[in-house]
VOMIMAR-87578 format. One record per residue: residue number from 1; residue in one letter; y, z negated, x of N, C-alpha, C, O, CB in turn. Coordinates in steps of 0.2 Angstrom, whole numbers, plus 2048, in hexadecimal, padded with zeros to 3 digits. Glycine has a CB too. Layout:
BEGIN
NUM | a | Y | Z | X | Y | Z | X | Y | Z | X | Y | Z | X | Y | Z | X $
...
REM end
This chain:
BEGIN
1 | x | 7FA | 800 | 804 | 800 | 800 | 800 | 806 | 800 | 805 | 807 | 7FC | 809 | 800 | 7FA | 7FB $
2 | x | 80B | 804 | 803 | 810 | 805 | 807 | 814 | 802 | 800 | 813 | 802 | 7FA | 810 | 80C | 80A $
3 | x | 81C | 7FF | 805 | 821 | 7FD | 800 | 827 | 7FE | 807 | 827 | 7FC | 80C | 81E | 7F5 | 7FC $
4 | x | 82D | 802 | 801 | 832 | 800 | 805 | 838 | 7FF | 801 | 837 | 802 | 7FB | 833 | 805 | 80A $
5 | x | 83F | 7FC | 802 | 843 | 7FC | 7FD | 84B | 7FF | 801 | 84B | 802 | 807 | 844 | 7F4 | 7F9 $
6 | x | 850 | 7FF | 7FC | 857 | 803 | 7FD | 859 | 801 | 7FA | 856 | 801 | 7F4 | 858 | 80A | 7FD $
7 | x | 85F | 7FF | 7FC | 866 | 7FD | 7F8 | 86A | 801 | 7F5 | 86E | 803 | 7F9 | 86B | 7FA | 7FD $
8 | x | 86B | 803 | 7EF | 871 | 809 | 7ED | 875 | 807 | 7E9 | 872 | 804 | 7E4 | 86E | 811 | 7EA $
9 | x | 87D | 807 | 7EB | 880 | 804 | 7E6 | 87E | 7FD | 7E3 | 87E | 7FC | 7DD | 87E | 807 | 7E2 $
10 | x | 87E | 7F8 | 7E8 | 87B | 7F1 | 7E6 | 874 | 7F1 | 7E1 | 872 | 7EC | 7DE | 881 | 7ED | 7E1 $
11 | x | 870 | 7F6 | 7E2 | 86A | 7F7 | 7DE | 866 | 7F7 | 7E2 | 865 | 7FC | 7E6 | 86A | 7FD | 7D9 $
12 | x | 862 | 7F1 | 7E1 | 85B | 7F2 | 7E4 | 856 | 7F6 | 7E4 | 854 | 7F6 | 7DE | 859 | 7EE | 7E3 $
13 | x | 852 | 7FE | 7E9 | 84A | 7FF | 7E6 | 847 | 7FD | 7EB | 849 | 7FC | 7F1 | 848 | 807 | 7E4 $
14 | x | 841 | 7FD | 7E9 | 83A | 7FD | 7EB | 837 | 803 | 7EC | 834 | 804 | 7E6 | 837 | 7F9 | 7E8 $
15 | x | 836 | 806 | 7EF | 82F | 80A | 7EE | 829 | 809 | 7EF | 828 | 805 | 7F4 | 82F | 810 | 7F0 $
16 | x | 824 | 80A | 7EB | 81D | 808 | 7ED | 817 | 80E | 7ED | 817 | 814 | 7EA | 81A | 802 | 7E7 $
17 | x | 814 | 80C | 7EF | 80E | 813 | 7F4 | 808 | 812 | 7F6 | 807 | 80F | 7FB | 810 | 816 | 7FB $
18 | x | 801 | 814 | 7F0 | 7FD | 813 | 7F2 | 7F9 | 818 | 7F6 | 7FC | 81D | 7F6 | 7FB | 811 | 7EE $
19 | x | 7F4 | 818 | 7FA | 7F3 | 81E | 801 | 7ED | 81D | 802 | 7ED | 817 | 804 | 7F7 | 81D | 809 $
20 | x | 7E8 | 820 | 802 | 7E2 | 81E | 806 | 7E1 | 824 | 80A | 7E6 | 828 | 80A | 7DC | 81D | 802 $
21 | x | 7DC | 825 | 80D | 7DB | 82B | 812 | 7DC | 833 | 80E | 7DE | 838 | 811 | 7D3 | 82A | 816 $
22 | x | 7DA | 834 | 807 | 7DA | 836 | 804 | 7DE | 83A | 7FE | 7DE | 840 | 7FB | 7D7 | 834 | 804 $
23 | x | 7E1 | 835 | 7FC | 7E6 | 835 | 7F6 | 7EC | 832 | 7F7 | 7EB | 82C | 7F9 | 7E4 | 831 | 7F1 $
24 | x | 7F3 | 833 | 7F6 | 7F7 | 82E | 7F6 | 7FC | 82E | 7ED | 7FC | 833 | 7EA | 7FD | 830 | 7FE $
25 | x | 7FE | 829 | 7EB | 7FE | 827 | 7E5 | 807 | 825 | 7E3 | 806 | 81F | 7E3 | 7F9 | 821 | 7E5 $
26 | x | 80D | 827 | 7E2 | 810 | 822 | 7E4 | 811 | 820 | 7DB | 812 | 824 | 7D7 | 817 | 824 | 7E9 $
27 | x | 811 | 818 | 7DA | 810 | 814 | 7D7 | 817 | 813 | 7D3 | 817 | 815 | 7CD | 80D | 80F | 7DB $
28 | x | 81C | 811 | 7D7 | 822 | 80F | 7D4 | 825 | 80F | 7D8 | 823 | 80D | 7DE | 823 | 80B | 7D0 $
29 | x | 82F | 811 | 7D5 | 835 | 80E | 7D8 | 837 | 80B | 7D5 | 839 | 80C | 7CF | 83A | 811 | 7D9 $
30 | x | 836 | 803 | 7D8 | 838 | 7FD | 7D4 | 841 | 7FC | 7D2 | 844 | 7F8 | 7D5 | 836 | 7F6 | 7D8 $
31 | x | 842 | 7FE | 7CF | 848 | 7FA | 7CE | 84B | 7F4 | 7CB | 84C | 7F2 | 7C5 | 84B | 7FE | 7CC $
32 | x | 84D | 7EF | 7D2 | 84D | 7E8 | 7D1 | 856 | 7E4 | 7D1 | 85B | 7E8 | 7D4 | 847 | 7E5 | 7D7 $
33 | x | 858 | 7E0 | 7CF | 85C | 7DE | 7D0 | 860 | 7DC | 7D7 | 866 | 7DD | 7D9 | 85B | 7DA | 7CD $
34 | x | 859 | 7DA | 7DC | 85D | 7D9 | 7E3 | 857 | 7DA | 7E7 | 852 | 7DC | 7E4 | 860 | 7D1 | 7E6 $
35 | x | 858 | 7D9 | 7ED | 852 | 7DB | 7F1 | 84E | 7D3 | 7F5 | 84C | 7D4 | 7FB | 856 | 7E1 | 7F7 $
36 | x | 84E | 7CE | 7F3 | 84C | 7C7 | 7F4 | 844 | 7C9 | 7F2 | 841 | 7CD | 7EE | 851 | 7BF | 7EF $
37 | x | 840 | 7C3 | 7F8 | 83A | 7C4 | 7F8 | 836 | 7C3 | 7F2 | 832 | 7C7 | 7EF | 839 | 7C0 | 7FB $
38 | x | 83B | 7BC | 7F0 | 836 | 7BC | 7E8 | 836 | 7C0 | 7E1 | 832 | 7BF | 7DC | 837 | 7B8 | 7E6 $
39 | x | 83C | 7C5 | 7E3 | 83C | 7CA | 7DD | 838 | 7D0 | 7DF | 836 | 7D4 | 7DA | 843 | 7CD | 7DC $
40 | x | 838 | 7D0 | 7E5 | 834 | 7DA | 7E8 | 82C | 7D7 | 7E6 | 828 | 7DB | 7E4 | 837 | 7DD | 7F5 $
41 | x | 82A | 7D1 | 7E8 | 825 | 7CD | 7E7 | 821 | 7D1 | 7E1 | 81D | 7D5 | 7E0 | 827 | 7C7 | 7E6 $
42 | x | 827 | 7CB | 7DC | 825 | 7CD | 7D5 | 823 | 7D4 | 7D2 | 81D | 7D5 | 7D0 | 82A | 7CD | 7D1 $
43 | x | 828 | 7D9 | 7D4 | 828 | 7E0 | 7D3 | 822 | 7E4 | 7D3 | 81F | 7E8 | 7CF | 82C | 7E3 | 7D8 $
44 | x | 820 | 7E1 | 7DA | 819 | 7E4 | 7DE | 814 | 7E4 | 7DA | 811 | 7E8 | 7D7 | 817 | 7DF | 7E3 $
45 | x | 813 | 7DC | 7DA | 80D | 7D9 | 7D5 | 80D | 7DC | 7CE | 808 | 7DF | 7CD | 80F | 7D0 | 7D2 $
46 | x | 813 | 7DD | 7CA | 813 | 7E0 | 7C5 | 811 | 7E4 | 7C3 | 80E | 7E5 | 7BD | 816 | 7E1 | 7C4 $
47 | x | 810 | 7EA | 7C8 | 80E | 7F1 | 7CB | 806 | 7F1 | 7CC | 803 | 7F4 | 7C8 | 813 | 7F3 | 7D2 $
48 | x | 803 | 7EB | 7D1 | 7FE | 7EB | 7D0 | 7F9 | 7E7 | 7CB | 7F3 | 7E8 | 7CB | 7FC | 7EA | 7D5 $
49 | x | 7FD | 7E3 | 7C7 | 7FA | 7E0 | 7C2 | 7F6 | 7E8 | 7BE | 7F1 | 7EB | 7BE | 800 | 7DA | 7BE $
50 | x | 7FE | 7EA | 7BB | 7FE | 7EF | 7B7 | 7F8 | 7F7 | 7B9 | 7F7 | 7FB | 7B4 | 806 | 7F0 | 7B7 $
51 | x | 7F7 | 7F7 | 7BE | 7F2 | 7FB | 7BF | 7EC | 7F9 | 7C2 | 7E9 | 7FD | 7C5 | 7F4 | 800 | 7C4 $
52 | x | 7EA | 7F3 | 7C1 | 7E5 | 7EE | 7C4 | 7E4 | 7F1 | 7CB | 7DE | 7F4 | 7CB | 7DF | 7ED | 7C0 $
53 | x | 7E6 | 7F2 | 7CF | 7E6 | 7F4 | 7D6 | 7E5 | 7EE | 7DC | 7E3 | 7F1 | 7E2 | 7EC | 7F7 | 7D7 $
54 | x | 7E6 | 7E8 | 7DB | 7E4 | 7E4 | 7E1 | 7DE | 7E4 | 7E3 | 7E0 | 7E5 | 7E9 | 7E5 | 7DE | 7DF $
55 | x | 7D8 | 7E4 | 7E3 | 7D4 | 7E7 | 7E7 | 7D4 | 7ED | 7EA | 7CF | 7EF | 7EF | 7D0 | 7E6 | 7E5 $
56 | x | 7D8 | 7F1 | 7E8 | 7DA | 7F9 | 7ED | 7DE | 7F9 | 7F3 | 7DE | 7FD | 7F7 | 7DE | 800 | 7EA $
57 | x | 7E1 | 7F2 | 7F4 | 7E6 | 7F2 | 7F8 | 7E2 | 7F0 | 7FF | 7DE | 7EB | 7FE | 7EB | 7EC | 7F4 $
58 | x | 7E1 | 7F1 | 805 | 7DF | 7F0 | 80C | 7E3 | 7EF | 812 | 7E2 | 7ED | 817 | 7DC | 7F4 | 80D $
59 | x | 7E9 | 7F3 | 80E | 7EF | 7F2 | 813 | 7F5 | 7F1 | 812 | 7F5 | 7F7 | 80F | 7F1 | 7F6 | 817 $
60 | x | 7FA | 7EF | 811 | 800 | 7F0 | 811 | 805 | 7F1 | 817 | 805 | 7ED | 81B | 802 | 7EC | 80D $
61 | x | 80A | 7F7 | 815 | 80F | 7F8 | 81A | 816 | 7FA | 817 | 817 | 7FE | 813 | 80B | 7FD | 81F $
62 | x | 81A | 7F6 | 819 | 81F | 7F5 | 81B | 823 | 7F5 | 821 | 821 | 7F3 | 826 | 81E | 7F2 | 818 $
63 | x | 82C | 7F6 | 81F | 82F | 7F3 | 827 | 831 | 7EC | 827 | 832 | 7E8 | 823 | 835 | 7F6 | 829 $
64 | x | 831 | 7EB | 82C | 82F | 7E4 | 832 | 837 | 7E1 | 82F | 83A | 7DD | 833 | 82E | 7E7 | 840 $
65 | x | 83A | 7E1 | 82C | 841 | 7DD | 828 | 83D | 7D5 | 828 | 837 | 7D3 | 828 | 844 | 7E1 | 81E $
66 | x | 843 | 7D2 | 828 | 840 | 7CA | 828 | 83D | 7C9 | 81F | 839 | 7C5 | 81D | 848 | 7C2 | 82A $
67 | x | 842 | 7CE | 81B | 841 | 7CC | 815 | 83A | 7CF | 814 | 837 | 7CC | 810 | 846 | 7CD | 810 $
68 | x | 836 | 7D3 | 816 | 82E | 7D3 | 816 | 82B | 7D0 | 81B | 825 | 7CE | 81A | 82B | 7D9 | 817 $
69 | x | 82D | 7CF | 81F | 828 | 7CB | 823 | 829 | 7C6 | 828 | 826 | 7C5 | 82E | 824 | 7CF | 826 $
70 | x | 82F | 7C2 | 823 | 830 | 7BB | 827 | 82A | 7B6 | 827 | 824 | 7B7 | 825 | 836 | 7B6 | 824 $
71 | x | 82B | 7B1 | 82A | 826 | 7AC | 82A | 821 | 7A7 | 825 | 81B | 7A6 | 825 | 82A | 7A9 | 82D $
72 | x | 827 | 7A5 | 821 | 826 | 7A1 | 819 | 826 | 7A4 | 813 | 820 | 7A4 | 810 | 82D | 79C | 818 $
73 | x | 828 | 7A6 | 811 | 828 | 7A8 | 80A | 82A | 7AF | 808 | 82B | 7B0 | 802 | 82B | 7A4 | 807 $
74 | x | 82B | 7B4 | 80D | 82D | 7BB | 80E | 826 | 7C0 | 809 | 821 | 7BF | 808 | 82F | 7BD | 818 $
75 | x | 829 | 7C6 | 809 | 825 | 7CB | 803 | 81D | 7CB | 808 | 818 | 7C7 | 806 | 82A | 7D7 | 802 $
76 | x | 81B | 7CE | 80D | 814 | 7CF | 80D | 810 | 7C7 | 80E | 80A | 7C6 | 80E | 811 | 7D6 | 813 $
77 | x | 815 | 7C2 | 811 | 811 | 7BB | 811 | 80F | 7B7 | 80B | 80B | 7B3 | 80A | 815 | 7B7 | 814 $
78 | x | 814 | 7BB | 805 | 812 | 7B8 | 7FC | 80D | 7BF | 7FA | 809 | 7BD | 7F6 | 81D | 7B7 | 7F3 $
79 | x | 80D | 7C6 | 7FC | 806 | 7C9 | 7FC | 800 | 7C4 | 7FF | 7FB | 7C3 | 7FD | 807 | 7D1 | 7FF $
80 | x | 801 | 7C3 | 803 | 7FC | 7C1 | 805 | 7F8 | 7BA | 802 | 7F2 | 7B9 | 802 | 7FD | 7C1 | 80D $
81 | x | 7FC | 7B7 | 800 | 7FA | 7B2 | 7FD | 7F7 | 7B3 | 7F5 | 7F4 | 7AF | 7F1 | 7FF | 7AD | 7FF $
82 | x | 7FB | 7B8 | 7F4 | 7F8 | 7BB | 7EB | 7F2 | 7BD | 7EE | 7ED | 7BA | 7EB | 7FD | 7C3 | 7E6 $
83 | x | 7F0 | 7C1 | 7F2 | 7E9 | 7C4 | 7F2 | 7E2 | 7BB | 7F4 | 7DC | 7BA | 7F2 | 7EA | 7CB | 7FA $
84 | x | 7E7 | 7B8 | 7F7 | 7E1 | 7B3 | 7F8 | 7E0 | 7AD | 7F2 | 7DB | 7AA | 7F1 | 7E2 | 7AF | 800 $
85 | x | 7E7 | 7AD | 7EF | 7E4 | 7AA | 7E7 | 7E2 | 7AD | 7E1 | 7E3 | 7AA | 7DC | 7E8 | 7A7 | 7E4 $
86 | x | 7DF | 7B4 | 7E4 | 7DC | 7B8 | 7DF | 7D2 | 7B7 | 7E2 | 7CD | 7BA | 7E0 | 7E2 | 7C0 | 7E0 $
87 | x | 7D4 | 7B4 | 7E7 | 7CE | 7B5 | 7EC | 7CA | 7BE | 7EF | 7C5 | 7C0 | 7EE | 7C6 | 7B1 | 7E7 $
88 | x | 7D0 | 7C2 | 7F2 | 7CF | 7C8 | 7F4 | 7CF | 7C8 | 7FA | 7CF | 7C2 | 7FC | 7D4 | 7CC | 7F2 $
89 | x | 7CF | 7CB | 7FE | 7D0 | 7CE | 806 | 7D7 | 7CF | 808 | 7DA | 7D4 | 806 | 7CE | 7D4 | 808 $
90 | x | 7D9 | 7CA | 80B | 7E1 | 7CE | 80C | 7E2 | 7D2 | 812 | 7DF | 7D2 | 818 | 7E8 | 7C7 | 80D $
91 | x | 7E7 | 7D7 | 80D | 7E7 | 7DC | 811 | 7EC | 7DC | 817 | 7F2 | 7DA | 816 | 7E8 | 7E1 | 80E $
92 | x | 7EA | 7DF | 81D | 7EE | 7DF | 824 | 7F5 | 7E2 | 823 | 7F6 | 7E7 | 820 | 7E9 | 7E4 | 82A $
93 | x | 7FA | 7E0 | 826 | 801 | 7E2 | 827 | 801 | 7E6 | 82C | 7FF | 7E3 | 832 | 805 | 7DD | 828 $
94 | x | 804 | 7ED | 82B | 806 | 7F0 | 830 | 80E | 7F0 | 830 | 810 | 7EE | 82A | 804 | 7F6 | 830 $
95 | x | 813 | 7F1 | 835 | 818 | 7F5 | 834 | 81A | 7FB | 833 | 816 | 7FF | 833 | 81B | 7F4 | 837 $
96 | x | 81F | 7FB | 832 | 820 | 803 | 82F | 823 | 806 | 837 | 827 | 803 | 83B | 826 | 805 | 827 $
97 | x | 820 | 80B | 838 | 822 | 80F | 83F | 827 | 812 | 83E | 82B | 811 | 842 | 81D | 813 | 842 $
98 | x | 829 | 816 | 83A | 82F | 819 | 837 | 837 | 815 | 836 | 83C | 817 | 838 | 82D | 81A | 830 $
99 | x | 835 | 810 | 833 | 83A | 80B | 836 | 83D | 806 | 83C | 842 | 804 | 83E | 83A | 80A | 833 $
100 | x | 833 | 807 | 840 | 837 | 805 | 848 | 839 | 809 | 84B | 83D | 808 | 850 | 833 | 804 | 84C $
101 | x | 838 | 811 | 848 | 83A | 816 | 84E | 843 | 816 | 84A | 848 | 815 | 84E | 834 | 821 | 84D $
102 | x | 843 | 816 | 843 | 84B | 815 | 842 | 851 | 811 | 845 | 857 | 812 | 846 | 84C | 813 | 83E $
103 | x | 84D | 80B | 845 | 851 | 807 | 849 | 854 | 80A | 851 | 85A | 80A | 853 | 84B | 801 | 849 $
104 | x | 84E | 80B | 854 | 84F | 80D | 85B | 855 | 812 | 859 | 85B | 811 | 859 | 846 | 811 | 85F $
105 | x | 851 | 818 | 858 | 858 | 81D | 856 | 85F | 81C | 855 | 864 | 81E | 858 | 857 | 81F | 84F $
106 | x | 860 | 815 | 850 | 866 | 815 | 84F | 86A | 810 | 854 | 870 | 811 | 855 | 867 | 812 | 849 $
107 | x | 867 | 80B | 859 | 869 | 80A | 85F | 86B | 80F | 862 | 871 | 80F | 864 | 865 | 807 | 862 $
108 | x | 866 | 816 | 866 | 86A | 818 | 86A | 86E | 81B | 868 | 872 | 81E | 86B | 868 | 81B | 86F $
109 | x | 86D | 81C | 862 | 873 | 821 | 85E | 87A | 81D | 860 | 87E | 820 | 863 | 872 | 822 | 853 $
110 | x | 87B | 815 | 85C | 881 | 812 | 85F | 882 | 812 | 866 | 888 | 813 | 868 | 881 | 80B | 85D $
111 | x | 87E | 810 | 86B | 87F | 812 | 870 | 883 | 819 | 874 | 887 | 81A | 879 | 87B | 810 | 872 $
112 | x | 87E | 81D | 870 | 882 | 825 | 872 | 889 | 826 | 86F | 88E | 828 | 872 | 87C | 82B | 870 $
113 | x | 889 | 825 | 868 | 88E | 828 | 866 | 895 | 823 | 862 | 89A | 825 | 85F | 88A | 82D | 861 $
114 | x | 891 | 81A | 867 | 898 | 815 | 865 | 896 | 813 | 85C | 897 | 815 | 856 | 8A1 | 81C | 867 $
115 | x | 895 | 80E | 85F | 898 | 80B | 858 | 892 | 804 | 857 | 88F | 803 | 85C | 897 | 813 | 850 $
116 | x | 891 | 801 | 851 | 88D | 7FC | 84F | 88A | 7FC | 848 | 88D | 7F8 | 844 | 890 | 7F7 | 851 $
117 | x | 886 | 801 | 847 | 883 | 802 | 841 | 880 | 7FE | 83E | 87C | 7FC | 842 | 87F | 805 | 842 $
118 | x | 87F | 7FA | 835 | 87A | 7F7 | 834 | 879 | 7FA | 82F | 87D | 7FD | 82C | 87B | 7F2 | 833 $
119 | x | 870 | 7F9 | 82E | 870 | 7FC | 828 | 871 | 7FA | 821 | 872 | 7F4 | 81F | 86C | 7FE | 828 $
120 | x | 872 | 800 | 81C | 86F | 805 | 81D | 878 | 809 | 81F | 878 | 80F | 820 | 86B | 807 | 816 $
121 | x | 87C | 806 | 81F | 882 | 80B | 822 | 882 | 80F | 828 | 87F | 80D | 82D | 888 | 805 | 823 $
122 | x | 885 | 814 | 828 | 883 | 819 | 82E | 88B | 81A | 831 | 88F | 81F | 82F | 87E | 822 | 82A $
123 | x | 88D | 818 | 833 | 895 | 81B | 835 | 896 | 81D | 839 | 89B | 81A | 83C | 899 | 818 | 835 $
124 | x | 893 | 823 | 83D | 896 | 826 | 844 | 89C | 829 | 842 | 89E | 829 | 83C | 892 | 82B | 848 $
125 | x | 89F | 82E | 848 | 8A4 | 833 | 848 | 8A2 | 839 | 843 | 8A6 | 83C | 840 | 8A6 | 835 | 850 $
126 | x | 89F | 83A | 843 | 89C | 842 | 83F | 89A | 842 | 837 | 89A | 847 | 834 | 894 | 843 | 842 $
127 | x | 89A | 838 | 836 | 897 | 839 | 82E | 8A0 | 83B | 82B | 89F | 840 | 828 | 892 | 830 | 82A $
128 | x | 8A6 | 839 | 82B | 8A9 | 83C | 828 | 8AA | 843 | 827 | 8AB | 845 | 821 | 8AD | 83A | 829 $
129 | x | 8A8 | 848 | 82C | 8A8 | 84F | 82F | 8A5 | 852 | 82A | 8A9 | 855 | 826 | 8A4 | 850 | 837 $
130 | x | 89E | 851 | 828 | 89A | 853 | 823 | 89B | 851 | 81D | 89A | 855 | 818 | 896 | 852 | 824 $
131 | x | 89F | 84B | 81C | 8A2 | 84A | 815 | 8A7 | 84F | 812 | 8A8 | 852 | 80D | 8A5 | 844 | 814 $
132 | x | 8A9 | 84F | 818 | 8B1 | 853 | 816 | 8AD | 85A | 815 | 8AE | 85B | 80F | 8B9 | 854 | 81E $
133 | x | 8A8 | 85F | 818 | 8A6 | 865 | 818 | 8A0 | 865 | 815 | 89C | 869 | 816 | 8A6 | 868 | 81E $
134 | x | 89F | 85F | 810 | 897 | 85F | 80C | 896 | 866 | 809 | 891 | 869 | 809 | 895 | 857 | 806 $
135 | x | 89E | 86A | 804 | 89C | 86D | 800 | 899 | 873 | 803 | 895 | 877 | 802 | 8A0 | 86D | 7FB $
136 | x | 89D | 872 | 808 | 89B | 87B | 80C | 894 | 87A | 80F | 890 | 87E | 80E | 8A1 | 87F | 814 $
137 | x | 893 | 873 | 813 | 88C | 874 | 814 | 886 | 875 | 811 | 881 | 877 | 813 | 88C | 870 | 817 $
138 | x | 888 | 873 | 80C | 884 | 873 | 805 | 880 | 87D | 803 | 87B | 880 | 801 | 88A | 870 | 7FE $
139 | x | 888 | 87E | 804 | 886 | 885 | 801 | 885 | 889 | 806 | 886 | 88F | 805 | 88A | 888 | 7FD $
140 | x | 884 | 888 | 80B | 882 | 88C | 812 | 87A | 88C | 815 | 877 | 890 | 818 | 887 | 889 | 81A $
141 | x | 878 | 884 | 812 | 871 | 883 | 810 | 86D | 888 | 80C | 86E | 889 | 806 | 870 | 87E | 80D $
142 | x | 868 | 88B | 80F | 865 | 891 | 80A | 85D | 88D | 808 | 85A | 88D | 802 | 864 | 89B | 80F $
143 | x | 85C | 889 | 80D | 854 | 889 | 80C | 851 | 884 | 807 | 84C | 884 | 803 | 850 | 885 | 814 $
144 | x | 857 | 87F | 806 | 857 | 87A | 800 | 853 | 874 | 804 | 850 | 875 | 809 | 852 | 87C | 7F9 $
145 | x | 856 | 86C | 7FF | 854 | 867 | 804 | 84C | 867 | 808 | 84B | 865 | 80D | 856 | 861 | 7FF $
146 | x | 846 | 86A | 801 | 840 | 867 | 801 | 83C | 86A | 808 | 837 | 868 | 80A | 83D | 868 | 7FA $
147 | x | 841 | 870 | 80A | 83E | 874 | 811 | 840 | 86F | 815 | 83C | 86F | 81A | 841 | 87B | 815 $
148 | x | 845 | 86A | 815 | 847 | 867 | 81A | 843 | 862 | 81C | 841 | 860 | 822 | 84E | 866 | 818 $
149 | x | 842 | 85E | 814 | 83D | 857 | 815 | 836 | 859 | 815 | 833 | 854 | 818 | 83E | 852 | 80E $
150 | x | 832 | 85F | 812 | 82C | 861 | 813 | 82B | 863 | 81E | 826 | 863 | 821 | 82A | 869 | 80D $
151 | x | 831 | 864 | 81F | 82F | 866 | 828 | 831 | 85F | 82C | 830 | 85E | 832 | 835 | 86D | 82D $
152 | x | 833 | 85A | 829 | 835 | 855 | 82D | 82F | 851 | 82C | 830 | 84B | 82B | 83D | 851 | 82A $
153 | x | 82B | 851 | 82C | 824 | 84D | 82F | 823 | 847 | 82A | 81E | 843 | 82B | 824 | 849 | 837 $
154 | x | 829 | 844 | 824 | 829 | 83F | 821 | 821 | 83C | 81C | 81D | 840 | 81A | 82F | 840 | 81D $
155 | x | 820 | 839 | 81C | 81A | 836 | 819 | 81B | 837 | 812 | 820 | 834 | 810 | 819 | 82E | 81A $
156 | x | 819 | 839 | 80E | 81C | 839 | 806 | 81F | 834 | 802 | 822 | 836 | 7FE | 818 | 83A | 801 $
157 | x | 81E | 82B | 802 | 822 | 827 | 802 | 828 | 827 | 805 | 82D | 827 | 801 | 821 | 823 | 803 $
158 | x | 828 | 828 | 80C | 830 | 82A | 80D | 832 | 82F | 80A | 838 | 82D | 807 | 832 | 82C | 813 $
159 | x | 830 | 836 | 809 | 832 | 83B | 803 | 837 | 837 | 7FE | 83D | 836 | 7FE | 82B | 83C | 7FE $
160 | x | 831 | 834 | 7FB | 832 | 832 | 7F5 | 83A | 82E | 7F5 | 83F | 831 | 7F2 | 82D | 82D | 7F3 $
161 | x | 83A | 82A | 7F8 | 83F | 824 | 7FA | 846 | 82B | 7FB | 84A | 82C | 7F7 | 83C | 81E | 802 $
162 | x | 846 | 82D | 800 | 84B | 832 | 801 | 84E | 836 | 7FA | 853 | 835 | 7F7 | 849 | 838 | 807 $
163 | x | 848 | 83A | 7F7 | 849 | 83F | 7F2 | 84C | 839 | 7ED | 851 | 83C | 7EC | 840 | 843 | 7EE $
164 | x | 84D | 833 | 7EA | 850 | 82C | 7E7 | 856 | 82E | 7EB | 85A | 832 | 7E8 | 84C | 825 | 7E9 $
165 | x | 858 | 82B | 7F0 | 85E | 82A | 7F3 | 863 | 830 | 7F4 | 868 | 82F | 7F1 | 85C | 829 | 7F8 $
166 | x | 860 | 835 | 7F8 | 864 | 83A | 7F6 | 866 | 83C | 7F1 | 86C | 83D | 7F2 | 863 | 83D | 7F8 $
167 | x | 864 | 83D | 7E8 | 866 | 83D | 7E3 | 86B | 839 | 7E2 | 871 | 83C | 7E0 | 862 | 83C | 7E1 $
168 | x | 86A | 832 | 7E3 | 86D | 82E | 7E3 | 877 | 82E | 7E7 | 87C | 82B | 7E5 | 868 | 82A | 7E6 $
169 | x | 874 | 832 | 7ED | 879 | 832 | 7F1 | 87D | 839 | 7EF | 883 | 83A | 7F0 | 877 | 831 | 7FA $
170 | x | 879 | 83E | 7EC | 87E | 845 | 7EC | 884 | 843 | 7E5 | 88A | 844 | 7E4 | 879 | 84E | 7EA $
171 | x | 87F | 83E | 7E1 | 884 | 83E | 7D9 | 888 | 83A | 7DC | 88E | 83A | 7DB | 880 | 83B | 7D0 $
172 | x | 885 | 835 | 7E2 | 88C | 830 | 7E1 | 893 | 836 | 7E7 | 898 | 833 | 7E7 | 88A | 825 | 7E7 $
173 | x | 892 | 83B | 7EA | 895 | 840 | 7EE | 897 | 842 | 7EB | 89D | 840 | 7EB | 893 | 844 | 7F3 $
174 | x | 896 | 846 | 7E6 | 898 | 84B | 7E2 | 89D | 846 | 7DC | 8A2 | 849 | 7DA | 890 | 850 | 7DE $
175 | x | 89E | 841 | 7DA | 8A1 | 83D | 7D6 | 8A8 | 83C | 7D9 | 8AE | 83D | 7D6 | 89E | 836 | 7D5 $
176 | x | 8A6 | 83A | 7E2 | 8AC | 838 | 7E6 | 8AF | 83D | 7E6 | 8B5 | 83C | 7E4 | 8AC | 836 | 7ED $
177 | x | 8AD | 845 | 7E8 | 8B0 | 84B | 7EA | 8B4 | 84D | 7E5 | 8B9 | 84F | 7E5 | 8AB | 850 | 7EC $
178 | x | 8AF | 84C | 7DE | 8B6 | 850 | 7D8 | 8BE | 84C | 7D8 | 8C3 | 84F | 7D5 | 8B4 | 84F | 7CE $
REM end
């Protein structure tokens, strides 16, 4: 089970993603009030109550944020403890590599191009550049986004999650721009 979330607009999601070697499933974008352990928790559970899926589960992965995988009471440490008062196997925590490799990224990115990034805010010298010329770059695009995200190697939860966001991000562009 994969799970990742995104802040848009003070609006919490989740996405969730089921995957075996064979099939991948995506389950739901939770949309929750905030992003705290014990709400994304809930969400989760919800999701697998509702499809009775807790014994499909073998792994979960997620990124390495404290709010999944602090110490005490963080999201895969309250998974883990649902699966053992259900008497199941709990399943092993990976990190998400995608977001270790992001992280790295946006370091040398601040180092190379100045500045102190947090996420999810991106603010180099260049993001105004393309705001100011989004409409032309838009229409000089011939191939359409899905060539762009089908060659970029993404996993289809990330898909997913982007195909959300960006939506998200052109209506809120296109609102600012008129």
């Amino acid at each position: 089970m994969h799970f990742d979330g995104k802040r848009i607009d003070d609006q919490e999601y989740q996405v969730l993603v089921l995957k075996n070697e064979r099939k991948e499933v995506k389950l739901e974008a939770l949309h929750l009030p905030n992003g705290k352990a014990d709400t994304v928790v809930k969400g989760i559970t919800a999701v697998l109550d509702e499809y009775n899926l807790w014994k499909s589960i073998k792994m979960i992965v997620a990124d390495s944020t404290n709010v999944n995988t602090g110490r005490r009471n963080e999201i895969v440490i309250q998974l883990k403890r649902l699966f053992a008062q259900k008497k199941l196997e709990e399943p092993h925590f990976i990190g998400c590599q995608h977001h270790i490799l992001d992280r790295v990224l946006r370091l040398v990115l601040d180092e190379e191009l100045g500045g102190n990034n947090t996420s999810p805010n991106i603010e180099y010298q260049f993001i105004p550049e393309l705001v100011k010329n989004y409409k032309q770059l838009k229409m000089n695009f011939k191939n359409g986004k899905e060539e762009i995200i089908e060659t970029a190697g993404w996993r289809d939860d990330m898909k997913f999650l982007f195909h959300v966001t960006l939506f998200r991000f052109l209506k809120k562009l296109e609102d600012f721009l008129k």
